[in-house]
N, CA, C and O atoms as CSV, one atom per row, in Angstrom:
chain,resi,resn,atom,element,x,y,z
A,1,UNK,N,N,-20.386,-49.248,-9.341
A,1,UNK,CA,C,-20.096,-50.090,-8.197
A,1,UNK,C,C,-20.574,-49.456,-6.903
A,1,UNK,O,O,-21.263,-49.928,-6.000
A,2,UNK,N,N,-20.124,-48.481,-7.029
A,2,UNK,CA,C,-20.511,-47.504,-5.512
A,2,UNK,C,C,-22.320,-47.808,-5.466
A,2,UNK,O,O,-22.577,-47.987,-4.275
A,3,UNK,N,N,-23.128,-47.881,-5.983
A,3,UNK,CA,C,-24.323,-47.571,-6.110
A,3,UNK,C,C,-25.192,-48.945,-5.352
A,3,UNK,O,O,-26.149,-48.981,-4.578
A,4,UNK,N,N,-24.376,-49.973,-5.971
A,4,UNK,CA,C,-24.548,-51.284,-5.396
A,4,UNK,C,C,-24.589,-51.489,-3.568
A,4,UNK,O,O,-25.348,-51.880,-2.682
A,5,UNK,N,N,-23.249,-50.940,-3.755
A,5,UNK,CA,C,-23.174,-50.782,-1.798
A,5,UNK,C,C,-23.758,-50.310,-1.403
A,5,UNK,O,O,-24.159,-50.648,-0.289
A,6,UNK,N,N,-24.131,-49.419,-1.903
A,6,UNK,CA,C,-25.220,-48.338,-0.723
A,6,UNK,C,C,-26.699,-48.763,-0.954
A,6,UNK,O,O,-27.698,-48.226,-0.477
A,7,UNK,N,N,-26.658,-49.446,-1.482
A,7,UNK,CA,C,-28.241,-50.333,-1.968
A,7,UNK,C,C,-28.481,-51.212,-0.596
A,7,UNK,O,O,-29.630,-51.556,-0.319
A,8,UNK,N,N,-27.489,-51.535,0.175
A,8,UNK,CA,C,-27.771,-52.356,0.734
A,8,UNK,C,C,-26.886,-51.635,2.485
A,8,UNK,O,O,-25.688,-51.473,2.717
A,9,UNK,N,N,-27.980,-51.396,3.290
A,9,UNK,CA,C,-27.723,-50.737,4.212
A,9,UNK,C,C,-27.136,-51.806,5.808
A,9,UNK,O,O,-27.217,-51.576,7.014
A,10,UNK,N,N,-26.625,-52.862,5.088
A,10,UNK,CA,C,-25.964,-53.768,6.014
A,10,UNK,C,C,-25.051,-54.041,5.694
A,10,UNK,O,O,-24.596,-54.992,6.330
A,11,UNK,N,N,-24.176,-53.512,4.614
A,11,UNK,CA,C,-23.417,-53.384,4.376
A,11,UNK,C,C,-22.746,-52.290,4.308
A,11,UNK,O,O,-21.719,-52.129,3.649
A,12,UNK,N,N,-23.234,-51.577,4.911
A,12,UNK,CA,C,-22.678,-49.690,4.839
A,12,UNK,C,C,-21.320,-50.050,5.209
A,12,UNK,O,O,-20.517,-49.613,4.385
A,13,UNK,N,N,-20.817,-50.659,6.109
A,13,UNK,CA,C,-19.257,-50.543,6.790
A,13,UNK,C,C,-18.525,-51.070,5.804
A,13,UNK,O,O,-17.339,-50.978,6.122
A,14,UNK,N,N,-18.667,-51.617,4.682
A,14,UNK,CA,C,-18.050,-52.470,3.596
A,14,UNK,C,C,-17.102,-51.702,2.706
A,14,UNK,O,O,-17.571,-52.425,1.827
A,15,UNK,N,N,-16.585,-51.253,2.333
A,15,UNK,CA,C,-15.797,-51.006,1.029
A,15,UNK,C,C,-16.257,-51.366,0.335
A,15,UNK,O,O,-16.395,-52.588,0.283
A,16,UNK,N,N,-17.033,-50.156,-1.092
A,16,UNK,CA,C,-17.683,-50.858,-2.317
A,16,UNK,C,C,-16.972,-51.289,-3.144
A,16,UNK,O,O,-17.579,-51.260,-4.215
A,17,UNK,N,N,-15.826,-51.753,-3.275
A,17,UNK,CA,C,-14.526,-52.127,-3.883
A,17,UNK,C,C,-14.594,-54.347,-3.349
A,17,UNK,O,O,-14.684,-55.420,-3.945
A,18,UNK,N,N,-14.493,-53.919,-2.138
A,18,UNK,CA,C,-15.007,-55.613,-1.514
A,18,UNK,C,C,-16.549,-55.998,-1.657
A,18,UNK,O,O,-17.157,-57.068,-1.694
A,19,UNK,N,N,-16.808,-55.037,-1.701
A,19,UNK,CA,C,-18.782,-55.620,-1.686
A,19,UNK,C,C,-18.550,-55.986,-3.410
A,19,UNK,O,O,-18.695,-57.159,-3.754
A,20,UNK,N,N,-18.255,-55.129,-4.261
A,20,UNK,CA,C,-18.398,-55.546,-5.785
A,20,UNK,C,C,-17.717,-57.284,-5.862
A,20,UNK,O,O,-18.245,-58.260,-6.396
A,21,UNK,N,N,-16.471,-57.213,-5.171
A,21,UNK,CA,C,-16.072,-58.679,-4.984
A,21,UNK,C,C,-16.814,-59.963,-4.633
A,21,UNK,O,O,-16.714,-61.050,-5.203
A,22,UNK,N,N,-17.682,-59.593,-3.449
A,22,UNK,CA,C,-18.619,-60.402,-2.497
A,22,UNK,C,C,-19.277,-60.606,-3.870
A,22,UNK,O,O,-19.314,-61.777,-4.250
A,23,UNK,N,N,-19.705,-59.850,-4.530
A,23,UNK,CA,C,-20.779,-60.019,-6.072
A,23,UNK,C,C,-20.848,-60.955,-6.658
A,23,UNK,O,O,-21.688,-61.805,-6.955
A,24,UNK,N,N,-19.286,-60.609,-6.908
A,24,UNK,CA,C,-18.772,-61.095,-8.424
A,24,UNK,C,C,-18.486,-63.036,-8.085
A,24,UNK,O,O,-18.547,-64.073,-8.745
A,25,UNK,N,N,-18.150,-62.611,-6.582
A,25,UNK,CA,C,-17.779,-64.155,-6.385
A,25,UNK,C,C,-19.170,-65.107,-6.196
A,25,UNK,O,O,-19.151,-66.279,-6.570
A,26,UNK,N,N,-20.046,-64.668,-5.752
A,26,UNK,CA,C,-21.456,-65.186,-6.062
A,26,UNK,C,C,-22.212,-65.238,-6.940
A,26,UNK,O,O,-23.073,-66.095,-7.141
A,27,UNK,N,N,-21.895,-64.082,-7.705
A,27,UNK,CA,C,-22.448,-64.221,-9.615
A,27,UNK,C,C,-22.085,-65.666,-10.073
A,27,UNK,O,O,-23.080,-66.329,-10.367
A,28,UNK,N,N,-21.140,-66.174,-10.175
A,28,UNK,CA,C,-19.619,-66.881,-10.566
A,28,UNK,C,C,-20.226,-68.544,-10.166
A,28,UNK,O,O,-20.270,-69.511,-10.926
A,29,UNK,N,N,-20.672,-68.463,-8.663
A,29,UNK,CA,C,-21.196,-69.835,-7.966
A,29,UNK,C,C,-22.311,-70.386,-8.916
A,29,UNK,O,O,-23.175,-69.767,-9.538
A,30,UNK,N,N,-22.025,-71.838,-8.846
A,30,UNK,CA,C,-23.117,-72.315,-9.581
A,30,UNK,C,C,-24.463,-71.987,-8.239
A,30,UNK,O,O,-24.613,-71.162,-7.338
A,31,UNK,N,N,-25.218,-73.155,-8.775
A,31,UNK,CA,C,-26.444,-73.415,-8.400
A,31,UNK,C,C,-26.550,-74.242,-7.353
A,31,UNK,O,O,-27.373,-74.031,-6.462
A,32,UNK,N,N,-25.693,-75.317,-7.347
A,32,UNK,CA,C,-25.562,-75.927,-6.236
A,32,UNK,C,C,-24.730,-75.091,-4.938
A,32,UNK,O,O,-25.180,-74.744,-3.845
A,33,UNK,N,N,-23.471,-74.934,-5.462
A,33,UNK,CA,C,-22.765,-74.185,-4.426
A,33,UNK,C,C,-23.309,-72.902,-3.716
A,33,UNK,O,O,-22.831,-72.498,-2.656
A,34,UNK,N,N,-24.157,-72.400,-4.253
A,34,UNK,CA,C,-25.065,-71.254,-3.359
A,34,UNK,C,C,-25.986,-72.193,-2.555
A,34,UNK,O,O,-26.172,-71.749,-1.422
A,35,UNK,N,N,-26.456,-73.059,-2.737
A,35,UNK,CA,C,-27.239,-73.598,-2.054
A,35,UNK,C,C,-26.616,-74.638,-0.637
A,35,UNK,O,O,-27.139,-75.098,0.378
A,36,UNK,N,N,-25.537,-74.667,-1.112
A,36,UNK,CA,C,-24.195,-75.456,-0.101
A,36,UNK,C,C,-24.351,-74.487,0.822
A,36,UNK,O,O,-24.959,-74.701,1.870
A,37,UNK,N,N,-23.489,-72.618,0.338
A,37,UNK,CA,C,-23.511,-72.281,1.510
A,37,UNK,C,C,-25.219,-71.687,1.917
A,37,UNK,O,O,-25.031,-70.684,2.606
A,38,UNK,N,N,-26.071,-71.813,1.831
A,38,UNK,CA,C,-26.877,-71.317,2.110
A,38,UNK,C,C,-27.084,-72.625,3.389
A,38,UNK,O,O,-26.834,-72.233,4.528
A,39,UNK,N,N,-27.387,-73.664,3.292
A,39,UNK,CA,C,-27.488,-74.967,4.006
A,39,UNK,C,C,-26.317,-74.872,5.079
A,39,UNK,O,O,-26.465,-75.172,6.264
A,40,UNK,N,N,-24.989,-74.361,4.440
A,40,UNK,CA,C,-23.727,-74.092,5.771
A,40,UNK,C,C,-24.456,-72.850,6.761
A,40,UNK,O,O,-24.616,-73.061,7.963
A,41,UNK,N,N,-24.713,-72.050,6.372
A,41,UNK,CA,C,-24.982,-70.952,6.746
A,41,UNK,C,C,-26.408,-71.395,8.020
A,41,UNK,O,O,-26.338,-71.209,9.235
A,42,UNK,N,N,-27.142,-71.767,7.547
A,42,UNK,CA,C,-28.289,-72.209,8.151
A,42,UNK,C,C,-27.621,-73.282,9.311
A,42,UNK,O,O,-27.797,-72.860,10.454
A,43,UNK,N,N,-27.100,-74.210,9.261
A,43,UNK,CA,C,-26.042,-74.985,10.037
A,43,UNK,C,C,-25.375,-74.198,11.302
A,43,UNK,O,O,-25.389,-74.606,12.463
A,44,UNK,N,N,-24.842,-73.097,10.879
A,44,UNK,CA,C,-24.101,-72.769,11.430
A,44,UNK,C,C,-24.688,-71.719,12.513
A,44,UNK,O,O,-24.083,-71.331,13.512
A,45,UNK,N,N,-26.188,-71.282,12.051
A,45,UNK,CA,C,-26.952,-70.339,12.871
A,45,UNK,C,C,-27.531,-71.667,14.227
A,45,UNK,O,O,-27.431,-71.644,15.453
A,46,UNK,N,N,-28.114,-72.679,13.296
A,46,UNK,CA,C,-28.908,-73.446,14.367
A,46,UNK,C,C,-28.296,-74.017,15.102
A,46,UNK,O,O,-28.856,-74.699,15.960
A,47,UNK,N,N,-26.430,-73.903,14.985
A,47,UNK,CA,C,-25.695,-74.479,16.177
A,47,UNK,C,C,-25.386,-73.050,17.056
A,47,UNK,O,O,-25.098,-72.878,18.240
A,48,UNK,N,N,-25.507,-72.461,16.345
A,48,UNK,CA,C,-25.214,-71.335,17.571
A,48,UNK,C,C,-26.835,-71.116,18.227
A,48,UNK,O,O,-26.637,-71.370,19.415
A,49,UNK,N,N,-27.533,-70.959,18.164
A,49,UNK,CA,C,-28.865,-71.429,18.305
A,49,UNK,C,C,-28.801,-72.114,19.915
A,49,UNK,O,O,-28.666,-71.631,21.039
A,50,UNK,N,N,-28.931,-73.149,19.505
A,50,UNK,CA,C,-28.300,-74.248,20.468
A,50,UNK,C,C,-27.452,-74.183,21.351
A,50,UNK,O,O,-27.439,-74.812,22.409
A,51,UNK,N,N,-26.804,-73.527,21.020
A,51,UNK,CA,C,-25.380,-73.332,22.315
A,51,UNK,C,C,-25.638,-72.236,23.085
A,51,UNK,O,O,-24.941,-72.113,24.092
A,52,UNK,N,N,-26.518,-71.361,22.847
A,52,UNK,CA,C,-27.491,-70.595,23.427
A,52,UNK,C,C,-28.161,-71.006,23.966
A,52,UNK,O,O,-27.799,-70.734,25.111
A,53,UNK,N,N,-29.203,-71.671,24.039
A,53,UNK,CA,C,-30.086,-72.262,24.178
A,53,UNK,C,C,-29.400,-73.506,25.822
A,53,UNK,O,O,-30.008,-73.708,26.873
A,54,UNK,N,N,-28.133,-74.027,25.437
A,54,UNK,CA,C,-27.498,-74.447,26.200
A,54,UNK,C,C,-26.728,-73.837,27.586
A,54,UNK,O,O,-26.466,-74.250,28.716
A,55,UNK,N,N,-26.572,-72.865,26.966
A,55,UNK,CA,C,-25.539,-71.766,28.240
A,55,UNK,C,C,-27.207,-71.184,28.864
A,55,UNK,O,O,-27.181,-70.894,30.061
A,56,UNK,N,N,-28.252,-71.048,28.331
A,56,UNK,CA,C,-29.365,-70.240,29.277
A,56,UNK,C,C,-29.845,-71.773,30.243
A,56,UNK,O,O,-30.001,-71.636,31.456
A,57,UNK,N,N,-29.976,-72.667,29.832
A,57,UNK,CA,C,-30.176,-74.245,30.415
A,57,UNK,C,C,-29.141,-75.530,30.631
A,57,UNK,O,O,-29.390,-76.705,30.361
A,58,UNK,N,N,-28.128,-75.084,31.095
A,58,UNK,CA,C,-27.478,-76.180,31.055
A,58,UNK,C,C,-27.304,-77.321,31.921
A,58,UNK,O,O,-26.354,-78.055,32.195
A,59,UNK,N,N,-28.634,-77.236,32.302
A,59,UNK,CA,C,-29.031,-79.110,32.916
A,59,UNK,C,C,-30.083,-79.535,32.205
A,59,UNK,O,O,-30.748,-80.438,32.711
A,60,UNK,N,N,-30.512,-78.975,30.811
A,60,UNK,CA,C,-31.664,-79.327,30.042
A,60,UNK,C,C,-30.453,-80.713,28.949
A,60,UNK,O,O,-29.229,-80.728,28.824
A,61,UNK,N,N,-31.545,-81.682,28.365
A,61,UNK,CA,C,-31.192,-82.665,27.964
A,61,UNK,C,C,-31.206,-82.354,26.357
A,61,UNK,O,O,-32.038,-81.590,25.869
A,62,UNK,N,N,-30.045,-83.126,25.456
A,62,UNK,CA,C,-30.066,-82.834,24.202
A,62,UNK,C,C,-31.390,-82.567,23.472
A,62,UNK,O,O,-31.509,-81.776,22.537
A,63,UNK,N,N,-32.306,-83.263,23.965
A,63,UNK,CA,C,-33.921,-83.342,23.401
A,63,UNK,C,C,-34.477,-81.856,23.612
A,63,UNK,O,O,-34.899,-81.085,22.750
A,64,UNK,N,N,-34.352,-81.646,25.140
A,64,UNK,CA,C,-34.706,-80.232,25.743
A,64,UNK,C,C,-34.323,-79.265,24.804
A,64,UNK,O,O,-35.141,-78.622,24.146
A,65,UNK,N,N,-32.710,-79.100,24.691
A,65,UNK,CA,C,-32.007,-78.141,23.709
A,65,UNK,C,C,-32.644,-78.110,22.352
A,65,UNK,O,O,-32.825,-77.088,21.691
A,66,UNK,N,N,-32.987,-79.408,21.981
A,66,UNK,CA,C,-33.362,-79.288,20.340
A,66,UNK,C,C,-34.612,-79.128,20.540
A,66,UNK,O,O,-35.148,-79.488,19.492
A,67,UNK,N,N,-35.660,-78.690,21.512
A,67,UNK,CA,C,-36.854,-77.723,21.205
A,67,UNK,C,C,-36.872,-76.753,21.736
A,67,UNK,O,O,-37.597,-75.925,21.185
A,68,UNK,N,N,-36.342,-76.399,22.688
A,68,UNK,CA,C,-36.224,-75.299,23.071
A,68,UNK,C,C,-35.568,-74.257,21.967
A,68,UNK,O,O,-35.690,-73.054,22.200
A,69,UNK,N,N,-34.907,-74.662,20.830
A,69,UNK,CA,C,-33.785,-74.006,19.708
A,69,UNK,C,C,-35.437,-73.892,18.699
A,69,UNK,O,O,-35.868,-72.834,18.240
A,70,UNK,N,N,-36.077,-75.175,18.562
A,70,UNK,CA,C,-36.736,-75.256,17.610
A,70,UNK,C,C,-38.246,-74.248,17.629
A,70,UNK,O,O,-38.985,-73.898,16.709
A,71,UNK,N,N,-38.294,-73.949,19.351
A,71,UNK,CA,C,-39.473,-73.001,19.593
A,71,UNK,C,C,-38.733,-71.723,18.920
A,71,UNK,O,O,-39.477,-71.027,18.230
A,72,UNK,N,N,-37.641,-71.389,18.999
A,72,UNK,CA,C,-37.219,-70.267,18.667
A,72,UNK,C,C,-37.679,-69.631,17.181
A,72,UNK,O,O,-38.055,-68.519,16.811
A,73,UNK,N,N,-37.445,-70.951,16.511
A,73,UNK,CA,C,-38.226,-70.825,14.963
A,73,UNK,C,C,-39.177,-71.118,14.683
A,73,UNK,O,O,-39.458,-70.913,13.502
A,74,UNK,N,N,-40.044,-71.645,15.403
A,74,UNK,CA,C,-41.546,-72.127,14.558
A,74,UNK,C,C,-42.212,-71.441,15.663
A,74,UNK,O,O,-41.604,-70.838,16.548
A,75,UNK,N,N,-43.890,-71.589,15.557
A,75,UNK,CA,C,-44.706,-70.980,16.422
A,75,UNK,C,C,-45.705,-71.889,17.307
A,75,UNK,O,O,-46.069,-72.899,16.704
A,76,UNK,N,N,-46.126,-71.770,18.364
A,76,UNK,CA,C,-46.050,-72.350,18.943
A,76,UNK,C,C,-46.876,-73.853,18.647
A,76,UNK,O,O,-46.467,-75.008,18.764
A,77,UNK,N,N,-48.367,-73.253,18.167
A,77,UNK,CA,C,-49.466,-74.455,17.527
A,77,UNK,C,C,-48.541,-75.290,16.563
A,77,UNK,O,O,-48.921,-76.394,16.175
A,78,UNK,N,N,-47.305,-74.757,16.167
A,78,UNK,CA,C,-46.560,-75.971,15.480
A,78,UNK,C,C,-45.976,-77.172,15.823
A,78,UNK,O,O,-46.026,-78.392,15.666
A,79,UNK,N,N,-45.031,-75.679,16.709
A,79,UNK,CA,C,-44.119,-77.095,18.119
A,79,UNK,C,C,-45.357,-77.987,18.609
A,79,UNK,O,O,-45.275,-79.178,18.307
A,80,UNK,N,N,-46.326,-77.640,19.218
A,80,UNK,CA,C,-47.287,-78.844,19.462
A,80,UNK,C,C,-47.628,-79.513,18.473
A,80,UNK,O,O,-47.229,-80.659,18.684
A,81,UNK,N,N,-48.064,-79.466,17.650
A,81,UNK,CA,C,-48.400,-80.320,16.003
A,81,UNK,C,C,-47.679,-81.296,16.358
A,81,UNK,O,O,-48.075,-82.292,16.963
A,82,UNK,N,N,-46.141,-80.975,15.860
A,82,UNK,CA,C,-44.640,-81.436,14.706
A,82,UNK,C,C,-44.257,-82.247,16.176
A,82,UNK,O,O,-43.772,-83.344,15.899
A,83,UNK,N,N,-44.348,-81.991,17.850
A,83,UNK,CA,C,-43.373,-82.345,18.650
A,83,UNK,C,C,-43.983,-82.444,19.869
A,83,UNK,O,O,-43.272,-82.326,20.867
A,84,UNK,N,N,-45.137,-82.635,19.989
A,84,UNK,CA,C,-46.280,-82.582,21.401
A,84,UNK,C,C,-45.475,-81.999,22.390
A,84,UNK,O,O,-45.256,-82.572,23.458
A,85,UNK,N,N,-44.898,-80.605,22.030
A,85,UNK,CA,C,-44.317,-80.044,23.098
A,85,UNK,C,C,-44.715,-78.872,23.063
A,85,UNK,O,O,-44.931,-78.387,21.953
A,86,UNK,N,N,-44.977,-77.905,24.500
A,86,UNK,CA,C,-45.855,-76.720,24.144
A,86,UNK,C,C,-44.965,-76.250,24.855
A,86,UNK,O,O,-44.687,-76.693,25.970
A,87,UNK,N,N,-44.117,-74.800,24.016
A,87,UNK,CA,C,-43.598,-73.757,25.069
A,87,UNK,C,C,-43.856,-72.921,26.368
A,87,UNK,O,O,-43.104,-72.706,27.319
A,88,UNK,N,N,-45.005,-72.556,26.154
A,88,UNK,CA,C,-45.528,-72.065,27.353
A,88,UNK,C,C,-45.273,-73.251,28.420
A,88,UNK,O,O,-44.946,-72.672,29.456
A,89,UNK,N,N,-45.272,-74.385,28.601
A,89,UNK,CA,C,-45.694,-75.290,29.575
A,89,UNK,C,C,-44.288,-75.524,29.948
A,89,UNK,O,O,-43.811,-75.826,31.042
A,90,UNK,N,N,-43.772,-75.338,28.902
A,90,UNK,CA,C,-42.367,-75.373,29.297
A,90,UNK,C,C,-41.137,-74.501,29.913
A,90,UNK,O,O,-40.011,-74.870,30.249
A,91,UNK,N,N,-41.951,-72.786,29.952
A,91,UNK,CA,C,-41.257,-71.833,30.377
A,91,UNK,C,C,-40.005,-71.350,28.980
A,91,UNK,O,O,-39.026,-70.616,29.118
A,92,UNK,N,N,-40.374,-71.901,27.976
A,92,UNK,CA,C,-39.727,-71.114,26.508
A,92,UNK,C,C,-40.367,-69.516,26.586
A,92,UNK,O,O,-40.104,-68.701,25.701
């Protein structure tokens, strides 16, 4: 067990006693339910994302927020592609 924890250096502060747990309880998850929280998880970054994105602009418009969040993840020749919006022009 010990060997496991220390495999993984973001977890150093963990107790390899709870990390073996964290394991066992994800061994255990089907196929869907890892993919639930993986989709929660992702959810839950791109709203914090956003609310960032909100407290640095907060007279920018829901639209504003959702590219300004979305430059954060894609690059830029994309955002123009996917959203005829170019960061640079925009001060992202």
């Amino acid at each position: 067990m010990e060997g496991v924890a220390t495999r993984y250096n973001w977890m150093a502060d963990t107790d390899p006693k709870a990390f073996e747990v964290l394991i066992e309880l994800q061994r255990k998850m089907t196929g869907g339910e890892k993919l639930a929280c993986v989709l929660q998880t992702s959810a839950m970054l791109m709203a914090l994302s956003e609310e960032n994105v909100r407290k640095l602009y907060p007279a920018a418009t829901d639209r504003e927020i959702f590219l300004r969040s979305a430059a954060r993840r894609l690059d830029r020749e994309t955002m123009i592609r996917a959203y005829g919006w170019d960061p640079r022009e925009s001060g992202t």
